[in-house]
PLY file of the C-alpha trace (Angstrom):
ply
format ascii 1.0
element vertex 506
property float x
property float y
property float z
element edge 505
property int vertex1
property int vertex2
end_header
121.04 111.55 74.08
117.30 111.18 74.74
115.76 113.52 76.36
113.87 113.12 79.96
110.38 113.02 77.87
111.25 110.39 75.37
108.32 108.56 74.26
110.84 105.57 73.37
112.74 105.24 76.63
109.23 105.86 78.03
107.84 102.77 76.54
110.73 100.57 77.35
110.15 101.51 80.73
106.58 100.78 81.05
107.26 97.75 79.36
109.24 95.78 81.85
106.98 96.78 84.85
104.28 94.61 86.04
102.04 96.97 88.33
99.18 95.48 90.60
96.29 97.99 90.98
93.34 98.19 93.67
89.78 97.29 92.80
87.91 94.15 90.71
87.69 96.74 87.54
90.56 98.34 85.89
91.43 101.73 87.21
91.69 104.47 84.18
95.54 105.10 84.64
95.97 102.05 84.34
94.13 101.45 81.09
95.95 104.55 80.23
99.56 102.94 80.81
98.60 99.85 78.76
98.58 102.12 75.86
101.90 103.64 76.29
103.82 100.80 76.79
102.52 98.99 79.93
103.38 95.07 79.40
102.13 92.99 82.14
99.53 93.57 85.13
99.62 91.41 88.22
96.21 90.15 90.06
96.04 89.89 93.80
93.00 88.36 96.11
91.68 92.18 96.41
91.31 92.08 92.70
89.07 89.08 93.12
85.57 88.35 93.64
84.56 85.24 91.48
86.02 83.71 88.20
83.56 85.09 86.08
84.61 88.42 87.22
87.98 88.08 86.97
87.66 86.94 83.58
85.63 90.34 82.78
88.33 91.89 84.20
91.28 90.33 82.18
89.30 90.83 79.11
88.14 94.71 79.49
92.73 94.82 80.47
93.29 92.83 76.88
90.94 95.26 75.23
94.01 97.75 75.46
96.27 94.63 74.49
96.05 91.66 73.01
98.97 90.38 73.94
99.20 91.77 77.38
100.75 89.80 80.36
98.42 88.86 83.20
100.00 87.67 86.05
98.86 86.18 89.64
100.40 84.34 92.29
98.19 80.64 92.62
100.56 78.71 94.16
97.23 77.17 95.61
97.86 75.59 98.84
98.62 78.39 101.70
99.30 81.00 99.28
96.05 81.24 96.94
94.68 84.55 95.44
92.37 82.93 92.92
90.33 81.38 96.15
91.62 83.57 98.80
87.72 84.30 100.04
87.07 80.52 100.43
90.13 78.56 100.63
91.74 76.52 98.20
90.56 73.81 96.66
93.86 72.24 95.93
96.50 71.26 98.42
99.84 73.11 98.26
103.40 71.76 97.91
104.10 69.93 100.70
101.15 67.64 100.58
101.97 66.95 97.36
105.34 65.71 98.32
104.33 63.66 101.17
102.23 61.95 98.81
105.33 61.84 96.36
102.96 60.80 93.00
104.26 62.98 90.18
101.21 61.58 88.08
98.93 63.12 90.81
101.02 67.03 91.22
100.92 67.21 87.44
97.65 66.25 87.47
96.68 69.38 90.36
98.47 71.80 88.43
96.88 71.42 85.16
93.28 71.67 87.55
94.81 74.94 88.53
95.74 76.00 85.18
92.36 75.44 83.55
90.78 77.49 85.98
93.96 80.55 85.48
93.15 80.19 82.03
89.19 79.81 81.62
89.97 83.61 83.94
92.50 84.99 81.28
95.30 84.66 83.25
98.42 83.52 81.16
101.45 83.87 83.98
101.41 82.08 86.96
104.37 83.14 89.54
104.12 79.36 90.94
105.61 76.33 91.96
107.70 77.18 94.52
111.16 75.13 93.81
112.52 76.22 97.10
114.41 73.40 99.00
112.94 73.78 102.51
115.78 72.56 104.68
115.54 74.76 107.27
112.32 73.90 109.11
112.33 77.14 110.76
112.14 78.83 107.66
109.47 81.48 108.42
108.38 82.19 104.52
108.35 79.19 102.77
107.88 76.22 104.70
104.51 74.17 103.51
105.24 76.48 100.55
108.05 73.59 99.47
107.50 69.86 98.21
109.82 69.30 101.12
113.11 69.11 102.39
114.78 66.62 100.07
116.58 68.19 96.81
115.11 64.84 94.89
111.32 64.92 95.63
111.37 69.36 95.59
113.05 68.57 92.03
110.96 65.80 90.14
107.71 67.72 91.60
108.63 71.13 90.37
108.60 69.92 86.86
105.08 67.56 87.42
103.57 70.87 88.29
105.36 73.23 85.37
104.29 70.37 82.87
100.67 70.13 84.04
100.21 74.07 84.41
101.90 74.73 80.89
99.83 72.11 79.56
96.63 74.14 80.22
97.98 77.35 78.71
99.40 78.81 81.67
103.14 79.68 81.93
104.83 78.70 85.18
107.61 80.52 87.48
109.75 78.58 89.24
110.52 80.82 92.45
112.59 82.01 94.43
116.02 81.71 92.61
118.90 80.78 93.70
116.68 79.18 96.20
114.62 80.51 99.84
114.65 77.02 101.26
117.35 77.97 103.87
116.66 80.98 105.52
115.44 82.01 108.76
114.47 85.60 107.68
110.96 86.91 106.03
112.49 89.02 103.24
109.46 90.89 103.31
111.15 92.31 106.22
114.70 92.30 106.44
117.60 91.07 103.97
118.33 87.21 104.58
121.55 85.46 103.89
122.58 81.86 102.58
125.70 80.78 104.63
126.29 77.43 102.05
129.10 77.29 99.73
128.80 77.52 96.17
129.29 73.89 96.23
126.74 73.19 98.77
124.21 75.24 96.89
124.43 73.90 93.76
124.05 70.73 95.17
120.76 71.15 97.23
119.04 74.41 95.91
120.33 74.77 92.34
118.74 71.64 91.21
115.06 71.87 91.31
115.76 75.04 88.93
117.53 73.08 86.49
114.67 70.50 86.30
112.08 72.95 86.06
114.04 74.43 83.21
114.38 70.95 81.47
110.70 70.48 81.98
110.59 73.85 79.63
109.49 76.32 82.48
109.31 79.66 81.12
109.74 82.13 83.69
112.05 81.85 86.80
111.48 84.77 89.83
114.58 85.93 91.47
114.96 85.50 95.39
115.22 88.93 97.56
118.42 87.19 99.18
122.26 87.45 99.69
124.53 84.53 98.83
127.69 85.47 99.32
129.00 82.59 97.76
128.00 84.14 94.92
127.87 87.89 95.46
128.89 89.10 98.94
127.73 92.74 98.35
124.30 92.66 96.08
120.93 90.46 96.51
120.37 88.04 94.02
117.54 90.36 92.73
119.67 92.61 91.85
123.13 90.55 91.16
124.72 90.69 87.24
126.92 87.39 89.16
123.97 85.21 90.21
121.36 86.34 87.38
123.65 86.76 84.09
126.53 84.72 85.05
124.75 81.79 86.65
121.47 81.82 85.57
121.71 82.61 82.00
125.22 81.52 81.67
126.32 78.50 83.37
122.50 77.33 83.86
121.22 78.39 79.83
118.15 79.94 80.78
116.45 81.73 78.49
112.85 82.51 79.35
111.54 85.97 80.91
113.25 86.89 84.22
111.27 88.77 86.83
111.28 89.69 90.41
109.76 88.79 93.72
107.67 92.09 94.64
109.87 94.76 94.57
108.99 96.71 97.28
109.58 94.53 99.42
111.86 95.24 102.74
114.56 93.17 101.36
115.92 95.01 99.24
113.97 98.65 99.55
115.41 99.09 103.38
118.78 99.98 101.56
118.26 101.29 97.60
114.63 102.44 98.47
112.23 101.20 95.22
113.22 103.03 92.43
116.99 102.21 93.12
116.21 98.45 93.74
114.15 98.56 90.47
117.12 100.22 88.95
119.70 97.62 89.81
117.13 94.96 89.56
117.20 95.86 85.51
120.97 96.52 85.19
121.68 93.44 87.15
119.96 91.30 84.35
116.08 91.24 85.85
113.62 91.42 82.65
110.38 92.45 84.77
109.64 94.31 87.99
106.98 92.94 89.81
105.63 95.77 92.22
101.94 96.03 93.72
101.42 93.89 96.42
101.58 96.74 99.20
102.31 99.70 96.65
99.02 99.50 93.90
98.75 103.10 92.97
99.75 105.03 89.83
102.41 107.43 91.82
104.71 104.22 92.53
104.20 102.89 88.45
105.13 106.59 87.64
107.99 106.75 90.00
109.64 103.53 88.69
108.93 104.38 85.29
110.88 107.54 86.10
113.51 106.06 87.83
114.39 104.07 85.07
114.33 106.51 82.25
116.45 108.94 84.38
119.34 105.76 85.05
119.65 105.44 81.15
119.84 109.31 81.05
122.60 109.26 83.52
124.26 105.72 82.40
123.70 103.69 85.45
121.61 101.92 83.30
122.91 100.86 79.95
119.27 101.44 77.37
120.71 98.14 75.55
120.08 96.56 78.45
116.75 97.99 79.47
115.84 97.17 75.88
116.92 93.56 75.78
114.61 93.75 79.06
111.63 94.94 76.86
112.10 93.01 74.32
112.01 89.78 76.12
109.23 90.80 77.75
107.79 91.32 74.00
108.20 87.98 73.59
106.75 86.36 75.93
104.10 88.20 76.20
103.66 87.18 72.18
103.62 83.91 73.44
101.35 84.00 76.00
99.00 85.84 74.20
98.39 83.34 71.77
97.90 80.84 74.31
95.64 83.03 76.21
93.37 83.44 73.07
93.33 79.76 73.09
89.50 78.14 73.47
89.97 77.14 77.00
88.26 73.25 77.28
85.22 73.66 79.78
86.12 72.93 82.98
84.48 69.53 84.03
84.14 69.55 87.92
87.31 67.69 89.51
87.34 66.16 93.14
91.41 65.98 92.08
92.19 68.54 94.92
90.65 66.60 98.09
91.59 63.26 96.55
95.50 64.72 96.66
94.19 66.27 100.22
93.08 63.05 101.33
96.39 61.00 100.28
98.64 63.36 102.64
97.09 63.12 105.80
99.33 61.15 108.03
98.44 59.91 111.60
100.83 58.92 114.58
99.32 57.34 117.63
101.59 57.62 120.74
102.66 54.36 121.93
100.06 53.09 124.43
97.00 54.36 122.65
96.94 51.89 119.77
93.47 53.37 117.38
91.62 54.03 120.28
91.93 57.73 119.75
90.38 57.49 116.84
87.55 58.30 115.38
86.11 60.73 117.58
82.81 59.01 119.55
81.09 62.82 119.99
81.34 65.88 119.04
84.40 67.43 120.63
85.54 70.90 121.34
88.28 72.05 118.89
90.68 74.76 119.46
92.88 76.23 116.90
95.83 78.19 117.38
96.39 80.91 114.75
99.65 82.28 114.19
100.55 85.74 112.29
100.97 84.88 108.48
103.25 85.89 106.16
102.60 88.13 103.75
102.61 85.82 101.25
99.95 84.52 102.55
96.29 86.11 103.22
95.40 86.03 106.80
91.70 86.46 105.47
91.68 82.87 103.73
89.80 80.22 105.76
91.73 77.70 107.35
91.35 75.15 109.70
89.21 72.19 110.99
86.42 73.35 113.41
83.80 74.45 109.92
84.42 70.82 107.91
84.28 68.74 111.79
80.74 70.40 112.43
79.41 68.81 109.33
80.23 65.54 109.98
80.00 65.84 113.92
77.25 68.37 114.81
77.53 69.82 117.91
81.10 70.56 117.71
82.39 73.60 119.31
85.37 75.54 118.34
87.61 78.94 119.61
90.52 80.39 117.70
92.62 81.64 120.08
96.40 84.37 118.76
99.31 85.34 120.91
97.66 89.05 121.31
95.08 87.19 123.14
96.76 84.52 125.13
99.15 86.91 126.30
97.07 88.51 128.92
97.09 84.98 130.99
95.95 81.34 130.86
92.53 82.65 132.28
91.50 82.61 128.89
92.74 79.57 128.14
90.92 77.86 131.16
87.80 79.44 130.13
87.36 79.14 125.90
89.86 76.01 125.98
89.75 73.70 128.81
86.15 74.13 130.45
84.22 73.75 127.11
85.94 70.56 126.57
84.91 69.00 129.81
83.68 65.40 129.41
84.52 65.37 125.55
87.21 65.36 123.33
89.55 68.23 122.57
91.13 69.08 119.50
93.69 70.73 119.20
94.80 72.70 115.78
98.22 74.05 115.34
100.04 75.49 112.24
103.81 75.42 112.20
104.19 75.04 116.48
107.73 74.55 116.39
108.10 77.56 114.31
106.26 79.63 117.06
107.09 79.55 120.78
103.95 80.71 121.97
101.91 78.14 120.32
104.22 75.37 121.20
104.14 76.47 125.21
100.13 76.86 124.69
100.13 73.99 123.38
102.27 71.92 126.07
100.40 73.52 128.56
96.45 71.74 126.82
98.26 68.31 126.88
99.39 68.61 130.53
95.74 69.55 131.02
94.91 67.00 128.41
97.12 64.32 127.45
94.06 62.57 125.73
93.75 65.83 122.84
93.77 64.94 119.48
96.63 67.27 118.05
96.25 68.11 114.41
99.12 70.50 112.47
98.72 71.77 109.71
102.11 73.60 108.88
105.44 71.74 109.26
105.26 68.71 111.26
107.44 68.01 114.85
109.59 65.44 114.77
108.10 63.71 117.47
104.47 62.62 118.16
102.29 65.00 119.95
98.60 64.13 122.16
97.06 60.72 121.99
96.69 60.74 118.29
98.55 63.10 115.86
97.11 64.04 112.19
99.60 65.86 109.84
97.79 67.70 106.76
101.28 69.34 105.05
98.85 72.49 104.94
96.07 74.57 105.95
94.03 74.44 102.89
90.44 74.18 102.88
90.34 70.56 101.43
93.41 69.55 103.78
90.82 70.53 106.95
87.92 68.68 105.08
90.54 65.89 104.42
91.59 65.73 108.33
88.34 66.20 109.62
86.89 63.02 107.38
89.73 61.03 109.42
89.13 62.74 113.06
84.73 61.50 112.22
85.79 58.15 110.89
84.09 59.40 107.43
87.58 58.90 105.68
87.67 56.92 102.85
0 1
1 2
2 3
3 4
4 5
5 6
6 7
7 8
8 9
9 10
10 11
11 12
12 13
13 14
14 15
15 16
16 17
17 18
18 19
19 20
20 21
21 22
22 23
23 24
24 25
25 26
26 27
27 28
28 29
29 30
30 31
31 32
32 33
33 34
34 35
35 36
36 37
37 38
38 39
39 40
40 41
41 42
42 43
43 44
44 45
45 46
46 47
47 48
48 49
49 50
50 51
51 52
52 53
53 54
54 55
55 56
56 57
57 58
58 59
59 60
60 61
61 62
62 63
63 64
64 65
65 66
66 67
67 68
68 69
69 70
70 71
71 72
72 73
73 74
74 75
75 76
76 77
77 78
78 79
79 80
80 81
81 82
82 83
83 84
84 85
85 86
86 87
87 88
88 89
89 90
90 91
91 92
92 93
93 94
94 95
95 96
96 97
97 98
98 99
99 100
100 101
101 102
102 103
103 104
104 105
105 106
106 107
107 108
108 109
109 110
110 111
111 112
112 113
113 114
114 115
115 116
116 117
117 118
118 119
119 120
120 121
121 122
122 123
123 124
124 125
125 126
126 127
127 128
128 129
129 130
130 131
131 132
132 133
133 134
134 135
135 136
136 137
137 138
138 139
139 140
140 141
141 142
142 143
143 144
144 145
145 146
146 147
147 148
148 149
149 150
150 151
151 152
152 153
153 154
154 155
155 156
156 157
157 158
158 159
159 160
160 161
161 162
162 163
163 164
164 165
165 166
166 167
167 168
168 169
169 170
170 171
171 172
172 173
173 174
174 175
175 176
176 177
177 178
178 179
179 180
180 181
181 182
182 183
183 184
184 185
185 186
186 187
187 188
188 189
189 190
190 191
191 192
192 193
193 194
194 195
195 196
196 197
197 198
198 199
199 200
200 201
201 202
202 203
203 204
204 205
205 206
206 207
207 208
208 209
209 210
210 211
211 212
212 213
213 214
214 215
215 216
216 217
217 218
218 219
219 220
220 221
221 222
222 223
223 224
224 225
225 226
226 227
227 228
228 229
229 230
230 231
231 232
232 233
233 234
234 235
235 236
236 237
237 238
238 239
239 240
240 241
241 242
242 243
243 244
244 245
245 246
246 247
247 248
248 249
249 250
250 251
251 252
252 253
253 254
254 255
255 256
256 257
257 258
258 259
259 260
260 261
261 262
262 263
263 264
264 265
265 266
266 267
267 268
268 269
269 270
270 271
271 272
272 273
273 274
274 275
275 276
276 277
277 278
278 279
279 280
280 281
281 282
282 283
283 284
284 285
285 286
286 287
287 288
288 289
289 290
290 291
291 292
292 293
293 294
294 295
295 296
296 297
297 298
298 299
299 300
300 301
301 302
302 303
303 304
304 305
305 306
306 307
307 308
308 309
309 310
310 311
311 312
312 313
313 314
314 315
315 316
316 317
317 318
318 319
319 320
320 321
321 322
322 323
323 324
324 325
325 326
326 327
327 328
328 329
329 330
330 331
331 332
332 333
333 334
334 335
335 336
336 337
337 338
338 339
339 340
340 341
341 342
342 343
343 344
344 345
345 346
346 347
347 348
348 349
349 350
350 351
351 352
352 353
353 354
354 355
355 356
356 357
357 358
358 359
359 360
360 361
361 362
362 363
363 364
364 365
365 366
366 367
367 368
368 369
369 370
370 371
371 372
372 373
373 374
374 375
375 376
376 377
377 378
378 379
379 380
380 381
381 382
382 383
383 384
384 385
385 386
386 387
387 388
388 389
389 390
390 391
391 392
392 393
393 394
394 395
395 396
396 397
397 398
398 399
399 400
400 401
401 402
402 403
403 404
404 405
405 406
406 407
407 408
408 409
409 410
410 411
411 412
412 413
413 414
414 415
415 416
416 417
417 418
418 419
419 420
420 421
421 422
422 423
423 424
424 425
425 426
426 427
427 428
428 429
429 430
430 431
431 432
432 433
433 434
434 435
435 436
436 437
437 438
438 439
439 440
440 441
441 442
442 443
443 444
444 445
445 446
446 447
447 448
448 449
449 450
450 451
451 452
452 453
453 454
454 455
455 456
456 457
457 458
458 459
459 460
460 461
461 462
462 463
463 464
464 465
465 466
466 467
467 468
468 469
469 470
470 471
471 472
472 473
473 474
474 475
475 476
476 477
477 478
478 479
479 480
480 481
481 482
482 483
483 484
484 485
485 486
486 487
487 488
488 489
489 490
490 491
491 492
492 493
493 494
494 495
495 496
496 497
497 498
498 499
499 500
500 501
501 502
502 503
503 504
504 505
């Protein structure tokens, strides 16, 4: 038996762990790591500064390793890292649905994968091929081509085909699918009530056509299914990942898991015992950094795994058909990633795709005459807690792009910390600066957040002329004289929705 210093089941360790790390240079542990085994690295928004930077940065990391695995999270959309200090460029998923033109989502994603590339990065943990139908869903939502199994399907493989075509490999997240959930599993443990049946019927199927589009990474979903597996998440479930997945479903390609430490599945095995059963349940590569970046958690994790095949809760054939599939890939990606990327010619692709998925309802009575604003008006968006998928720090929103085409416009972003000390404030930074012009009001997923929707109800008894613009997941019904839907809070979907609110649109 190998003892607990084994420079083998050392390396097989660091092999199928994919650390993040704090700073926009490489730290020296982590350098250090790279040369003793250290596979993959992931890149998050504090890693960032510009793409000439961050291709510095992946190249000094490949100076270790050729071949090493560089991973981020672009979704673009909501959840950007590459542009998470100006906003992204591109619209997200459920813009691109709405618009429903495969030609144009394939045509987005290979934008985004020329720029992942020209920066060195060679794993993208994007699209999304979550099934959002639960519209309360608080961590996917505009994260999702939509709610329809059909359009979430034939979209995830536009965007895997158009990323993989610029030499990026895709992940089709979050297997067996988020879509219907109602809790963060950054936070607690959520649970899929549907049948098997039901399951592979709506969720199952955007998986499958992201694998026939030739997809080459799928991320596991911090989730239970009973269905499936009543006691374990799917992270960490030999049922749902080996028996499904790579059984039933044939997939093949590198296996790795939604961050780690995340409260899904760490509130009950802690993170070395969900990393653990994340690799004896069939996961290939840990994905761990977003909150814990430092060298203690890599070494603890490293640790925990060479003790489990020292104790034989983990079988070392299976953490070494882990590591070796991680090998692979990363052979594979490498060469890809040494690839001559083509220059990047500058593409307006994004705010043409931002453009296409505005919608506007007028409410019966009010014909166009709403629309476009005569003056500048006073604009007041509501900004709910994000995520942490999302970077609160990203700009958002459509006060910035409105004062360019309609100078003079004024703008407050009002939370729930603030509003909850009265409407005072609301009188004062909402109401009275809007006297005698129009009022715009911004929301982002209202029916998703009560105090948003009751702010918001209370401005259009004030103001039943407001303009109401949302840019998270659309009500049902029509809301304020006119109302613009942007399927996102990008930066080009406020430029986008601000063109229409001027009259600039094209």
């Amino acid at each position: 038996m190998a003892s607990s210093s084994d420079p083998t089941l050392e390396r097989l360790a660091n092999s199928v762990l994919q650390p993040g790390f704090e700073g926009r240079t490489a730290p020296d542990w982590l350098r250090r790591r790279i040369g003793e085994g250290l596979g993959s690295v992931v890149l998050f928004s504090r890693n960032i500064d510009t793409p000439e930077q961050v291709a510095r940065l992946t190249a000094s990391l490949r100076a270790e390793n050729p071949d090493l695995i560089v991973a981020i999270d672009e979704e673009a959309g909501d959840v950007t890292r590459l542009e998470a200090w100006t906003g992204s460029s591109r619209p997200g998923n459920l813009a691109l649905g709405a618009v429903d033109d495969i030609d144009l989502t394939e045509r987005v994603a290979h934008d985004i994968g020329r720029d992942l590339h020209a920066a060195g990065v060679s794993l993208n943990f994007a699209p999304s091929a979550d099934v959002n139908s639960n519209p309360l869903n608080p961590v996917i939502g505009v994260r999702s081509f939509g709610s329809r199994t059909d359009i979430v399907s034939r979209h995830t493989a536009a965007w895997i085909r158009g990323l993989q075509e610029a030499g990026v490999a895709a992940c089709a997240k979050h297997f067996p699918g988020h879509g219907d959930t109602i809790v963060d599993s950054h936070h607690g443990l959520p649970q899929i009530q549907a049948t098997a049946e039901e399951i592979a019927l709506t969720a199952l199927p955007p998986f499958i056509a992201a694998m026939e589009a030739g997809v080459r990474a799928v991320m596991t979903a911090h989730l239970l299914a009973p269905a499936y597996d009543p006691e374990l998440p799917a992270t960490l479930s030999h049922r749902i990942l080996v028996e499904l997945l790579r059984g039933e479903l044939n997939f093949d390609g590198l296996l790795v898991t939604d961050g780690i430490e995340m409260g899904a599945v760490t509130d009950r095995y802690g993170i070395d015992g969900a990393t653990v059963k994340a690799v004896a349940g069939g996961v290939d590569a840990v994905c761990v950094g977003g909150e814990s970046a430092d060298e203690a958690t890599f070494d603890l994790l490293s640790t925990a795994l060479v003790k489990a095949v020292l104790d034989g809760s983990l079988p070392e054939a299976r953490l070494a058909e882990a590591s070796a599939r991680v090998g692979r890939f990363a052979a594979w990606s490498g060469e890809r990633s040494r690839a001559v990327a083509r220059a990047a010619e500058p593409s307006d692709i994004g705010l043409v795709a931002a453009r296409r998925a505005v919608r506007v309802r007028h409410r019966s009575g009010t014909a166009n005459g709403a629309l476009p604003l005569a003056g500048a008006p006073h604009v007041v968006e509501l900004a709910p807690t994000m995520n942490l998928a999302v970077d609160g720090r990203t700009p958002w929103g459509v006060a910035e792009p409105l004062r360019d085409l309609r100078p003079g416009t004024t703008s407050v972003r009002l939370t729930e910390a603030e509003l909850a000390h009265g409407d005072d404030l609301l009188d004062r930074e909402a109401l009275a600066p809007a006297t005698g012009r129009a009022l715009v009001v911004v929301v982002r997923d209202a029916a998703r957040h009560r105090w948003m929707a009751d702010t918001l109800n209370r401005l259009l008894r004030s103001r039943p002329d407001a303009l109401v613009v949302e840019m998270g997941i659309p009500a049902p019904t029509t809301l304020g004289a006119a109302h613009l839907i942007t399927h996102g809070a990008t930066r080009v979907s406020g430029i986008a929705v601000a063109e229409v609110l001027a009259g600039a649109a094209n």
